[in-house]
ChimeraX commands (.cxc) that place a marker at each C-alpha (Angstrom):
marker #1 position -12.06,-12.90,17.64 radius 0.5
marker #1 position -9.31,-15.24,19.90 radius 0.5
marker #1 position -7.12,-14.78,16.60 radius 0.5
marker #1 position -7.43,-11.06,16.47 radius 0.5
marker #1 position -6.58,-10.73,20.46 radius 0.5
marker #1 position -3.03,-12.41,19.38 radius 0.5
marker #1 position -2.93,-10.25,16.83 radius 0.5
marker #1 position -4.16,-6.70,16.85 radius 0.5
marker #1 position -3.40,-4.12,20.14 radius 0.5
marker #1 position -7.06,-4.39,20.63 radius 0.5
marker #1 position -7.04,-2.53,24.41 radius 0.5
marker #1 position -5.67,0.84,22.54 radius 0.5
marker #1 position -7.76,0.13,19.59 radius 0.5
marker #1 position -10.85,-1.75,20.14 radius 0.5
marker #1 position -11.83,-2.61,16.79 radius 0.5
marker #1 position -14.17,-5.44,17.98 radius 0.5
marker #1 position -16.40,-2.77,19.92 radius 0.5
marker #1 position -18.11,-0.77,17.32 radius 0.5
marker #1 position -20.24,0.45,19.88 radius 0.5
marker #1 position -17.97,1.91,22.42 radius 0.5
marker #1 position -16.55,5.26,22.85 radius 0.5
marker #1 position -13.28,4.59,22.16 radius 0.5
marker #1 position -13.68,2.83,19.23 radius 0.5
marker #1 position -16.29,6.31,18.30 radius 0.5
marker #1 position -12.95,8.64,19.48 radius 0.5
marker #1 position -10.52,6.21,17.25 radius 0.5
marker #1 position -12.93,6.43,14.03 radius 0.5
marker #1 position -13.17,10.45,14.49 radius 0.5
marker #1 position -9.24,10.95,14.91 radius 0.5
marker #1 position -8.52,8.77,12.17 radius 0.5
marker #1 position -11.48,10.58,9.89 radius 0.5
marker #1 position -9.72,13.65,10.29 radius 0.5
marker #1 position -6.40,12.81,9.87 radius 0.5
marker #1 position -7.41,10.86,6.00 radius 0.5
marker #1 position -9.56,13.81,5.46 radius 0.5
marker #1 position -6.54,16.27,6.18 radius 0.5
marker #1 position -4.20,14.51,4.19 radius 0.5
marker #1 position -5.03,11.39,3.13 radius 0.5
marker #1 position -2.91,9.14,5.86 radius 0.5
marker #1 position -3.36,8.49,9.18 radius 0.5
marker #1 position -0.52,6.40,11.50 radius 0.5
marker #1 position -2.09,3.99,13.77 radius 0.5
marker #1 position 1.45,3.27,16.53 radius 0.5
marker #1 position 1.39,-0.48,17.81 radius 0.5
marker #1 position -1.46,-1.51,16.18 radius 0.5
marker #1 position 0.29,-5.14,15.50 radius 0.5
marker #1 position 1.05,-7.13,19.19 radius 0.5
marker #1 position 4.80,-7.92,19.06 radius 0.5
marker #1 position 4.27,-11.82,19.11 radius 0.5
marker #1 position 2.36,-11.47,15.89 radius 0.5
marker #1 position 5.09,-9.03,14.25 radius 0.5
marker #1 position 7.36,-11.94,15.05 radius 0.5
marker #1 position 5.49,-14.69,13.26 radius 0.5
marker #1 position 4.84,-12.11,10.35 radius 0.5
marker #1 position 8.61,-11.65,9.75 radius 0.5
marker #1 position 9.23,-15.57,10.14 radius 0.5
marker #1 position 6.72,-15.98,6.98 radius 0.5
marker #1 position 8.29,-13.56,5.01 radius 0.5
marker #1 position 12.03,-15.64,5.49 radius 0.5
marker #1 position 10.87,-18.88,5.09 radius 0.5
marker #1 position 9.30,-17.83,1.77 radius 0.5
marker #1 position 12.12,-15.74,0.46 radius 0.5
marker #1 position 12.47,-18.33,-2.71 radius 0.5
marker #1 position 8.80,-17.09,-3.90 radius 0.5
marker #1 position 9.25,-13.93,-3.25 radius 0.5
marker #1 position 9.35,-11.81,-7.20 radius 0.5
marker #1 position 11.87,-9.73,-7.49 radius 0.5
marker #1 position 11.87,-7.00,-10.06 radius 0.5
marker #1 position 14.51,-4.74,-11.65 radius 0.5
marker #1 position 12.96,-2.50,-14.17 radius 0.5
marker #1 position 12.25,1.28,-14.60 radius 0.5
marker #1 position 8.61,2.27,-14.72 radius 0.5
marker #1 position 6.82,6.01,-14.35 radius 0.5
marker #1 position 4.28,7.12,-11.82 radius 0.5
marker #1 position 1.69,5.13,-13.56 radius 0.5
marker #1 position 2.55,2.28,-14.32 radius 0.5
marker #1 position 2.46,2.49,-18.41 radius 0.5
marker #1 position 4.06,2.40,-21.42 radius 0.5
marker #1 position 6.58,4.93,-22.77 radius 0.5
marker #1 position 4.37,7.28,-24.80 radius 0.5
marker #1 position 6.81,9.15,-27.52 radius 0.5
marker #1 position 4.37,11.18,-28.91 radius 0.5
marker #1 position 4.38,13.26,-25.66 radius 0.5
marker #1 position 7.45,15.75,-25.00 radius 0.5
marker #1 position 10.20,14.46,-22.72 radius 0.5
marker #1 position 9.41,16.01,-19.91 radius 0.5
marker #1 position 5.54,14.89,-19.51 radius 0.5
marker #1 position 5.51,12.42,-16.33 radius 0.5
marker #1 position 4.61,9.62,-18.01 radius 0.5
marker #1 position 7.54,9.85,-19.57 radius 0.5
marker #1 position 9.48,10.11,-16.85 radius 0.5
marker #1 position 10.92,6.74,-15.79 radius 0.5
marker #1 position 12.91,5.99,-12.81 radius 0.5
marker #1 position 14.44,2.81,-11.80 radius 0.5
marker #1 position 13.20,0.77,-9.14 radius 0.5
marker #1 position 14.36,-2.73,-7.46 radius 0.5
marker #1 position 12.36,-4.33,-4.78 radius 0.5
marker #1 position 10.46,-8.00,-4.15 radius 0.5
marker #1 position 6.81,-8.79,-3.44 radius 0.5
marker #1 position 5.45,-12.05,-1.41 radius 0.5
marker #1 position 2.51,-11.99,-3.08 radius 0.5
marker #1 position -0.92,-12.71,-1.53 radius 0.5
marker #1 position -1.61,-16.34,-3.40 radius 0.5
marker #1 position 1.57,-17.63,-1.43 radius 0.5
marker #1 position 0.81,-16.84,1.75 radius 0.5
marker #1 position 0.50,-19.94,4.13 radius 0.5
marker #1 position -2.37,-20.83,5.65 radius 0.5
marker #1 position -2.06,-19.98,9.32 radius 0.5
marker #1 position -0.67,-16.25,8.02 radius 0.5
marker #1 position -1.64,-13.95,10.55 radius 0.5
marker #1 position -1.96,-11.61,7.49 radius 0.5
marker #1 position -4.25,-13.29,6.16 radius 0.5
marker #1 position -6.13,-13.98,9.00 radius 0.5
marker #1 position -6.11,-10.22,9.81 radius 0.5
marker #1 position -7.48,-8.86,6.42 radius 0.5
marker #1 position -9.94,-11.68,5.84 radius 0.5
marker #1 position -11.83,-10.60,9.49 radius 0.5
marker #1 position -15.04,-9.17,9.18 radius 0.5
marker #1 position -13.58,-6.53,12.01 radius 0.5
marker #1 position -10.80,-5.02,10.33 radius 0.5
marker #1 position -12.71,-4.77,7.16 radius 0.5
marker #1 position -15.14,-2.35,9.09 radius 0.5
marker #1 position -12.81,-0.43,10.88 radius 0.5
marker #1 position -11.15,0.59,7.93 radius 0.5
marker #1 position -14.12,1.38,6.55 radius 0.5
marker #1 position -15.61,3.46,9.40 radius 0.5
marker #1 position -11.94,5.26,9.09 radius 0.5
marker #1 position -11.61,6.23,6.04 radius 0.5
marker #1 position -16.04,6.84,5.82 radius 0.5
marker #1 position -16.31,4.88,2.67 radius 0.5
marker #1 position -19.87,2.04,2.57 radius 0.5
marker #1 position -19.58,-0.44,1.44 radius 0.5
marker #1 position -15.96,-1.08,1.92 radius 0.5
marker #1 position -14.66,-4.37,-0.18 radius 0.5
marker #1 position -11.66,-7.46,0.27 radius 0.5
marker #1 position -9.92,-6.67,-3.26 radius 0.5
marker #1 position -10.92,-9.14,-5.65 radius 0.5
marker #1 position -6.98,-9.49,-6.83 radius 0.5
marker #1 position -5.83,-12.68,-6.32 radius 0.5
marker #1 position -2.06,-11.20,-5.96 radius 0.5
marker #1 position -2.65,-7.78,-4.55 radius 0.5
marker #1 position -5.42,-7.63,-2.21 radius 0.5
marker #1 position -2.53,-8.48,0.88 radius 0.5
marker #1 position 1.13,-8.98,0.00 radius 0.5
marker #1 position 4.57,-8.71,1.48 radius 0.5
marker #1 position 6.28,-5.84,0.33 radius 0.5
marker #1 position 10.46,-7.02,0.74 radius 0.5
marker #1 position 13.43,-4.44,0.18 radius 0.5
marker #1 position 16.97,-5.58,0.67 radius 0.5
marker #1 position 20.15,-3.01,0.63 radius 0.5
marker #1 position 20.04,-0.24,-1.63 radius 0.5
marker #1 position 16.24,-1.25,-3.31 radius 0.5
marker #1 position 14.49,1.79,-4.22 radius 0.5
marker #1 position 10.68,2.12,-5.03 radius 0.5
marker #1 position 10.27,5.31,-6.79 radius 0.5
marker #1 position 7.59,7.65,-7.23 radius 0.5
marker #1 position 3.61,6.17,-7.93 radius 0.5
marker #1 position 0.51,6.15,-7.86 radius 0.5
marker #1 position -1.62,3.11,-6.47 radius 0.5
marker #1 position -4.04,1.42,-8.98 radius 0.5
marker #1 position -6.64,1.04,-5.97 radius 0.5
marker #1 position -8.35,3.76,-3.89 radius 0.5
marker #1 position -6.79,3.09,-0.52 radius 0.5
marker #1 position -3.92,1.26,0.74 radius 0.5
marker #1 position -3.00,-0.14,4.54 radius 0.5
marker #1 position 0.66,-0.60,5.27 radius 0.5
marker #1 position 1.77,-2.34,8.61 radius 0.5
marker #1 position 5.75,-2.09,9.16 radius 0.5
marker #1 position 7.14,-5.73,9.91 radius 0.5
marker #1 position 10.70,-4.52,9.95 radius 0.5
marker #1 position 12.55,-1.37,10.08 radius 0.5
marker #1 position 15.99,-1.06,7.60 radius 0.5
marker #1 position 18.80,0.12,9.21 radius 0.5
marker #1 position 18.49,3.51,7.44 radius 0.5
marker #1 position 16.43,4.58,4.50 radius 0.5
marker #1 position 13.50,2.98,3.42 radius 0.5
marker #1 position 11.30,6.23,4.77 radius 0.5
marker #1 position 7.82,6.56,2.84 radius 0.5
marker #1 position 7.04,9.92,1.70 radius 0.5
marker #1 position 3.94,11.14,0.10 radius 0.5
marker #1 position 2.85,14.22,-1.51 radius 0.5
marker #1 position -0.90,14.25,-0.43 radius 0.5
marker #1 position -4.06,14.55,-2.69 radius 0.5
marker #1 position -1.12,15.71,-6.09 radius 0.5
marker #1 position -4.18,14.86,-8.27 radius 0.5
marker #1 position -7.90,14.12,-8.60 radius 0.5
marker #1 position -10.31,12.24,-10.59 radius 0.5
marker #1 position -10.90,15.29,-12.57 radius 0.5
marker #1 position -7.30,16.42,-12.62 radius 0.5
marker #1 position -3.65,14.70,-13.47 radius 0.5
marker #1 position -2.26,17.69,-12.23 radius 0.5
marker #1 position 1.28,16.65,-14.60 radius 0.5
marker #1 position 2.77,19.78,-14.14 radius 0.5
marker #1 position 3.02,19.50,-10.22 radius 0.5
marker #1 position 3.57,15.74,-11.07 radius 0.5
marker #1 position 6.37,16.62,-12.59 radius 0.5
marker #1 position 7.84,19.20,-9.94 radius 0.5
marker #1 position 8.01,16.54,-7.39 radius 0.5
marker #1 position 9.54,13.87,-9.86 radius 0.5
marker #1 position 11.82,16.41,-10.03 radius 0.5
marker #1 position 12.99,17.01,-7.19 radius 0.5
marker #1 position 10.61,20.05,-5.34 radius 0.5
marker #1 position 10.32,19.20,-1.83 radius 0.5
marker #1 position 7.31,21.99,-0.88 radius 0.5
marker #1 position 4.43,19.68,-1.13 radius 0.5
marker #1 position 6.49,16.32,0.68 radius 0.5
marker #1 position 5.45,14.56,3.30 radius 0.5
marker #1 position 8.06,12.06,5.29 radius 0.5
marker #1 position 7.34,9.38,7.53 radius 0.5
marker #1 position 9.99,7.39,9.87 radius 0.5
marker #1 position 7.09,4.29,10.05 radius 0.5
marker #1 position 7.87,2.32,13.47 radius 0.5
marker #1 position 7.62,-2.20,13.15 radius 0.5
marker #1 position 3.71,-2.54,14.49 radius 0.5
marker #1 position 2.34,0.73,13.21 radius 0.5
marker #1 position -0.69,0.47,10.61 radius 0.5
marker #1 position -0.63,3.04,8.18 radius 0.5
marker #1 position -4.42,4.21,6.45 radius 0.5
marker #1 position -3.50,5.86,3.23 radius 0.5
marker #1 position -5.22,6.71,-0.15 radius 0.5
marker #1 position -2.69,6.00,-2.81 radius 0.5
marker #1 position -4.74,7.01,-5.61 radius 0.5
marker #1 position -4.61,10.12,-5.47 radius 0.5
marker #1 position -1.29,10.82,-3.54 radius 0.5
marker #1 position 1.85,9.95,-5.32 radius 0.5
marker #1 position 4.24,8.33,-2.77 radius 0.5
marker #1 position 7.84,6.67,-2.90 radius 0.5
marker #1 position 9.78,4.37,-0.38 radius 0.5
marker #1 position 13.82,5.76,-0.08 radius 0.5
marker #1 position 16.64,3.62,-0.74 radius 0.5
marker #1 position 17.64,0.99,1.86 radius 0.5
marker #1 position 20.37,1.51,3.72 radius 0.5
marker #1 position 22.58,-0.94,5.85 radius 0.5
marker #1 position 22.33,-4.86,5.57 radius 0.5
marker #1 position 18.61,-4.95,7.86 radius 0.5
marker #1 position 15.95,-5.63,4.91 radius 0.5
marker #1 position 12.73,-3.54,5.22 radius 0.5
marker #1 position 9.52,-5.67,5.34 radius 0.5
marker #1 position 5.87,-4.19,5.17 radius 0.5
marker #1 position 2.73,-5.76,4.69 radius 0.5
marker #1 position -0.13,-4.09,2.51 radius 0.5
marker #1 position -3.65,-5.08,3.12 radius 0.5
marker #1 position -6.01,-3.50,0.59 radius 0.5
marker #1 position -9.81,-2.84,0.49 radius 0.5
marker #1 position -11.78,-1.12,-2.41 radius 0.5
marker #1 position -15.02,0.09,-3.42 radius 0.5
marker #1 position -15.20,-2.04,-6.32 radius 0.5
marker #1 position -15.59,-5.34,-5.85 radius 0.5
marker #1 position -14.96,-6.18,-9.38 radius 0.5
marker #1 position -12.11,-4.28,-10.45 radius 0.5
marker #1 position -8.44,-5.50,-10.00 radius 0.5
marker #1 position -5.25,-4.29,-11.21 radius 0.5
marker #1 position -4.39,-3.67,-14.89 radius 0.5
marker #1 position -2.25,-6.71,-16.82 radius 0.5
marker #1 position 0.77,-4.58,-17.33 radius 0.5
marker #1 position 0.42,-3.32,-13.69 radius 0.5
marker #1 position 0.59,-6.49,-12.24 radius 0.5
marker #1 position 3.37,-7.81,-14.57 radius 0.5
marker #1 position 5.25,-5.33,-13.28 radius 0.5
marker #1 position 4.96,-5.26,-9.60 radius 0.5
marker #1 position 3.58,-8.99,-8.66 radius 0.5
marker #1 position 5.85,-10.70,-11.78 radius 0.5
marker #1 position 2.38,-12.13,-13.61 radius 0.5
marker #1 position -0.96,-11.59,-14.91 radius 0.5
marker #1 position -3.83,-14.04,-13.99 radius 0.5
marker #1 position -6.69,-14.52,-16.39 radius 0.5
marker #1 position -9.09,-12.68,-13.71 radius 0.5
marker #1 position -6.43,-9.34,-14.83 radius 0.5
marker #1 position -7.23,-9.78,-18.33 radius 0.5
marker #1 position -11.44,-10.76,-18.12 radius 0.5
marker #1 position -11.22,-7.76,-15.94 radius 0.5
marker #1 position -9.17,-5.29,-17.93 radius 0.5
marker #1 position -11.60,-3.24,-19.80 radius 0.5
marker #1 position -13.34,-2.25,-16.24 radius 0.5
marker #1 position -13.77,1.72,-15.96 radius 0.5
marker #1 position -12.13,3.15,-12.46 radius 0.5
marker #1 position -12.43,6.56,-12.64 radius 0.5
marker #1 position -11.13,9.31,-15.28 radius 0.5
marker #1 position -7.54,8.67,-14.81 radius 0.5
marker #1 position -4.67,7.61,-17.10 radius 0.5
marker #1 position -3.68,5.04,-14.88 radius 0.5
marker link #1:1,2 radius 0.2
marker link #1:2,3 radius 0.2
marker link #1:3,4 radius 0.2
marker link #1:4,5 radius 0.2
marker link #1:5,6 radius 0.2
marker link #1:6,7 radius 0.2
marker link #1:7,8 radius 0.2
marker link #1:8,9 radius 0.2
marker link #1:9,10 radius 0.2
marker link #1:10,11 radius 0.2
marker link #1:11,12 radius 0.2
marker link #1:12,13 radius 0.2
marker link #1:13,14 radius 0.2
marker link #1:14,15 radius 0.2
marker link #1:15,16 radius 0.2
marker link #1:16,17 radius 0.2
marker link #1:17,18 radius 0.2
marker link #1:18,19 radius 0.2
marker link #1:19,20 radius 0.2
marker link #1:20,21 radius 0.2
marker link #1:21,22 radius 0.2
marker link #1:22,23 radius 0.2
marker link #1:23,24 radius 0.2
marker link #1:24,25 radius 0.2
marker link #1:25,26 radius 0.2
marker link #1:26,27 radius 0.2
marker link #1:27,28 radius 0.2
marker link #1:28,29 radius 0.2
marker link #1:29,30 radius 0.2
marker link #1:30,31 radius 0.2
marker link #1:31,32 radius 0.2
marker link #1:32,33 radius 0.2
marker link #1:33,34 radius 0.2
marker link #1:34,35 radius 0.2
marker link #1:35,36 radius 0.2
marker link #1:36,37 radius 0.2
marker link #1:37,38 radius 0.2
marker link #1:38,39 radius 0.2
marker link #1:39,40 radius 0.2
marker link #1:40,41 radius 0.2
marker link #1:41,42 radius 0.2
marker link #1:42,43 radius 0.2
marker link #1:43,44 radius 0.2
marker link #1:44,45 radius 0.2
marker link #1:45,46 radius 0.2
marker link #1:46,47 radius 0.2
marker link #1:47,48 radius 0.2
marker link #1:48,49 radius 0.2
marker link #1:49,50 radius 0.2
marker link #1:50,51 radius 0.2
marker link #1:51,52 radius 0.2
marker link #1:52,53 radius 0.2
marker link #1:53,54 radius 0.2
marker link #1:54,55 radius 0.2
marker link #1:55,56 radius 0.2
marker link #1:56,57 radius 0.2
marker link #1:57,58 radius 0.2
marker link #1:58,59 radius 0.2
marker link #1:59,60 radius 0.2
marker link #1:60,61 radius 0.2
marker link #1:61,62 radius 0.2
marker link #1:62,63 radius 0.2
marker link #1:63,64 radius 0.2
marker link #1:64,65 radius 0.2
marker link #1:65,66 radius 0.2
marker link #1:66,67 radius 0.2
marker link #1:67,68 radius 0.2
marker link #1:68,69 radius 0.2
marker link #1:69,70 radius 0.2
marker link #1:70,71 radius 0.2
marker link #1:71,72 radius 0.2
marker link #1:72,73 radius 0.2
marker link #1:73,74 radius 0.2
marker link #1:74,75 radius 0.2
marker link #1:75,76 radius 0.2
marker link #1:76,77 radius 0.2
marker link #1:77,78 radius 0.2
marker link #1:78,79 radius 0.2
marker link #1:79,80 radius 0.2
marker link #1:80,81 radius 0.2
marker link #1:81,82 radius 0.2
marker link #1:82,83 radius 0.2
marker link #1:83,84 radius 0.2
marker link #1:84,85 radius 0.2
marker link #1:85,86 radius 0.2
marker link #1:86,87 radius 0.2
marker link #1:87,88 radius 0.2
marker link #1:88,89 radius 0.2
marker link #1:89,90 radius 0.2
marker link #1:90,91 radius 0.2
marker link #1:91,92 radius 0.2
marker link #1:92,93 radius 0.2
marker link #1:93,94 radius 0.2
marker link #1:94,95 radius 0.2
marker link #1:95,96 radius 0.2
marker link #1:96,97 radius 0.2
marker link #1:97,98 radius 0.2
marker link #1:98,99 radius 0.2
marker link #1:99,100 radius 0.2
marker link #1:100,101 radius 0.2
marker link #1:101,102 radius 0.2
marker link #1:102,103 radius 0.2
marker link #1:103,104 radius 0.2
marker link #1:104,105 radius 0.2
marker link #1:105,106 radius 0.2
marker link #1:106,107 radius 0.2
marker link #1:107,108 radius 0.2
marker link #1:108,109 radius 0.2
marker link #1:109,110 radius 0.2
marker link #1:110,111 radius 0.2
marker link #1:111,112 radius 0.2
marker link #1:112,113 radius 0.2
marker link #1:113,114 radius 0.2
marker link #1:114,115 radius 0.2
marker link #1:115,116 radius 0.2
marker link #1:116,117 radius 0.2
marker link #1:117,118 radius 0.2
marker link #1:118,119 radius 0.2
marker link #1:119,120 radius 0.2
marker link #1:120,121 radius 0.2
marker link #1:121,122 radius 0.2
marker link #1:122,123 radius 0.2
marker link #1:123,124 radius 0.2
marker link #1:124,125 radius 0.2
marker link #1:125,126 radius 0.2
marker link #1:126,127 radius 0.2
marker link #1:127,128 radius 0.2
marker link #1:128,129 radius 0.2
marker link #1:129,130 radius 0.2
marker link #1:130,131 radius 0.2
marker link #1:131,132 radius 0.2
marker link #1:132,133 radius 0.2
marker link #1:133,134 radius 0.2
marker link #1:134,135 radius 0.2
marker link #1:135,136 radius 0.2
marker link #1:136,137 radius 0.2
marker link #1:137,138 radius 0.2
marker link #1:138,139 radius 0.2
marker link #1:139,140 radius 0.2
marker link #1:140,141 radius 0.2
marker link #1:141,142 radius 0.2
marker link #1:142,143 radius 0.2
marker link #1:143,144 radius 0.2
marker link #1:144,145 radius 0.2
marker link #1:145,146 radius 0.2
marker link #1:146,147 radius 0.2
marker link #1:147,148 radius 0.2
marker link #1:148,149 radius 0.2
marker link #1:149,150 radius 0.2
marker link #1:150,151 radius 0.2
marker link #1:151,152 radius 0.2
marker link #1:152,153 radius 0.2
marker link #1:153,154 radius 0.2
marker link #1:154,155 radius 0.2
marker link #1:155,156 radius 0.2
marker link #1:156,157 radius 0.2
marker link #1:157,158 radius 0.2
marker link #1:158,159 radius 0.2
marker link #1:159,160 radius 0.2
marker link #1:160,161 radius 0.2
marker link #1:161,162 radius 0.2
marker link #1:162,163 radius 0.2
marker link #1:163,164 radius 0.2
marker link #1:164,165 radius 0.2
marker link #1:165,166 radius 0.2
marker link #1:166,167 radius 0.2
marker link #1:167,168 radius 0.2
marker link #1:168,169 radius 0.2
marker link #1:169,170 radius 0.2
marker link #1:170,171 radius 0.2
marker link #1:171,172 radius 0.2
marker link #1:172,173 radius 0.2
marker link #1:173,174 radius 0.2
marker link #1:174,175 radius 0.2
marker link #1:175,176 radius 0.2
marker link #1:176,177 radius 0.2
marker link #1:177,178 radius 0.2
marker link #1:178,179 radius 0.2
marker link #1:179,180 radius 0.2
marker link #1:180,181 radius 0.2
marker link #1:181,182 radius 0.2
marker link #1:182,183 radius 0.2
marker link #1:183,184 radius 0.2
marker link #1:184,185 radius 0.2
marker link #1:185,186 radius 0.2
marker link #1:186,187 radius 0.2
marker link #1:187,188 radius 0.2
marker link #1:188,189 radius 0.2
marker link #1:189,190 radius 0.2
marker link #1:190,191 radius 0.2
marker link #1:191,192 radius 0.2
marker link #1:192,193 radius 0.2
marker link #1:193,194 radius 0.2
marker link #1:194,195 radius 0.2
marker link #1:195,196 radius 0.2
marker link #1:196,197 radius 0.2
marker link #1:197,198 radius 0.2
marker link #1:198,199 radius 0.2
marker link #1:199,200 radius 0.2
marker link #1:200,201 radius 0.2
marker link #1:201,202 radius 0.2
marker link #1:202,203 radius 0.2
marker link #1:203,204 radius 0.2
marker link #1:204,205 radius 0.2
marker link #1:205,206 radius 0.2
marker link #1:206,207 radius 0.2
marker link #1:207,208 radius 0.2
marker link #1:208,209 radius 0.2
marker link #1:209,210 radius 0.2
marker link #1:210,211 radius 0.2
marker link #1:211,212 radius 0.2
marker link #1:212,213 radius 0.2
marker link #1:213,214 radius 0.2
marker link #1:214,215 radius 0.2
marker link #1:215,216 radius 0.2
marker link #1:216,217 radius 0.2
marker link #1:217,218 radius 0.2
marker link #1:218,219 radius 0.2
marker link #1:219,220 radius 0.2
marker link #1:220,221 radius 0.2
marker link #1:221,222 radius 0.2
marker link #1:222,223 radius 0.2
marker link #1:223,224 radius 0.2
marker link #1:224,225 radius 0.2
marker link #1:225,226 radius 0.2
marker link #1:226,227 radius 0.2
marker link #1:227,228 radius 0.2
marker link #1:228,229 radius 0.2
marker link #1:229,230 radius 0.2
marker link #1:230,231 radius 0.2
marker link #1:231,232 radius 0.2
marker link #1:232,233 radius 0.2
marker link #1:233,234 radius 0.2
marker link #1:234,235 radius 0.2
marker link #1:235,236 radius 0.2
marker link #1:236,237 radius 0.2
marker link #1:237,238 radius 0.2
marker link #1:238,239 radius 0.2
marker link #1:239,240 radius 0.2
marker link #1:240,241 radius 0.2
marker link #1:241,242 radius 0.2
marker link #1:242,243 radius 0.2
marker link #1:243,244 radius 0.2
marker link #1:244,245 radius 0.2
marker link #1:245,246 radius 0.2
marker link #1:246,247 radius 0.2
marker link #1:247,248 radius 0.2
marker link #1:248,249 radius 0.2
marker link #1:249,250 radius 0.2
marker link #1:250,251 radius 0.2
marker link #1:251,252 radius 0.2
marker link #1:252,253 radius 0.2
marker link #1:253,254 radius 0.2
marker link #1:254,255 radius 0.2
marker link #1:255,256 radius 0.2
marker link #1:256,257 radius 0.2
marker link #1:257,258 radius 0.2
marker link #1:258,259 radius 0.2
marker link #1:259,260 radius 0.2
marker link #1:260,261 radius 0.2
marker link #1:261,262 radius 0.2
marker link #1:262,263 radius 0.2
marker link #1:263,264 radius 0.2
marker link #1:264,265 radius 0.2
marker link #1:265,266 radius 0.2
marker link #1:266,267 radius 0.2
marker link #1:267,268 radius 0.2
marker link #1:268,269 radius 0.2
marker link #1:269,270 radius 0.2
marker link #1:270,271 radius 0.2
marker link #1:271,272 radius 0.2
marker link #1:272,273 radius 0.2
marker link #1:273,274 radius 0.2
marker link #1:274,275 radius 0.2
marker link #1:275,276 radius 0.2
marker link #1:276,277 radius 0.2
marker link #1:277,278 radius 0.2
marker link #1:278,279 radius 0.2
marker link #1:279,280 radius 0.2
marker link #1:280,281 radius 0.2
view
């Protein structure tokens, strides 16, 4: 717990006292806000001192960090020509942006010591209402650094895993806003034409977010397709992504991971035949 007092704003949210009423009032306020739209915004929830080593172990591992330029559709696939030109997984968009992923973090990463703690795992899991709550099994993915210099884009997607936590390091200049449209699909529905109407460009269903460095963000990617805006200005945006499942098994998709993380491990392929839900992706 002496870690997690260096790290986490625990006297305005007292994850470490399950028992209090605070901690009850946090769990209900968050509840709500997932249930209402699938993201809540926690302000502050990083101590600044702990922001500031964060964003020191993303520079001094800028050489590892992967850095892709490629074009890729909401999901993550292949081009399928057999469907017509305007289906959305045909719709590609380009996107440029870096990950630090999880298996080179150091070893005194306050990430790492944050998403590993026994604490945070049930907080997140108290928020969101979801037992048992798992650490992701993916070697790369379970708690990167997203990085995004000057004019980087990360277009419209889905998330391979059920929920997602985001915790701003450091603010770009301009741009670099996430922005979600909120439960666009099911496990029972793709939903592709309203898919399509955001890819587009229709704005009714769009949800913005000017994220602030320290704030924790509780979102369910699966289900909500979401985008980061181009940076602007010469400050790069940094963001770390700690992720928890319900599957302790499962981890992302080969082609998935190729894409975003820059490799496959062999635990992507033993694991690649492993049924999520109903969906494409």
């Amino acid at each position: 717990m002496k870690n997690l007092e260096n790290i986490i704003n625990l006297n305005e949210y007292p994850i470490n006292q399950t028992n209090s009423d605070e901690y009850k009032k946090l769990i209900e306020k968050n509840k709500k806000l997932l249930d209402q739209d699938g993201c809540c915004v926690l302000p502050n929830f990083i101590k600044t001192q702990s922001l500031f080593k964060m964003k020191e172990e993303v520079e001094r591992n800028l050489k590892k960090i992967h850095w892709t330029k490629d074009s890729h559709n909401p999901y993550f696939t292949k081009d399928d020509p057999e469907l017509s030109k305007d289906h959305p997984k045909r719709i590609f968009t380009f996107r440029e942006s870096g990950y630090l992923n999880s298996d080179d973090l150091e070893t005194n990463s306050d990430l790492d010591t944050l998403y590993e703690s026994d604490e945070m795992l049930k907080f997140v899991s108290d928020s969101l209402g979801v037992y048992p709550l798992y650490k992701w099994a993916d070697p790369l993915g379970k708690n990167p650094y997203s990085v995004m210099h000057e004019d980087h884009y990360f277009p419209w997607h889905f998330d391979g895993n059920e929920f997602t936590l985001s915790i701003l390091i450091q603010k770009a200049d301009k741009g670099g806003l996430f922005e979600y449209s909120p439960d666009l699909r099911n496990e029972n529905n793709e939903n592709f034409d309203e898919v399509t109407k955001v890819l587009r460009g229709d704005r009714k269903t769009v949800i913005s977010l000017d994220l602030k460095p320290g704030d924790l963000q509780i979102f369910k990617g699966r289900f909500s397709m979401h985008r980061v805006t181009k940076i602007e200005g010469k400050t790069s945006r940094y963001i770390a992504l700690p992720t928890y499942v319900k599957d302790p098994y499962r981890v992302n998709k080969p082609e998935h991971s190729k894409q975003v993380y820059g490799k496959a491990l062999p635990i992507h392929f033993e694991r690649n035949n492993t049924k999520v839900d109903g969906l494409i992706d």
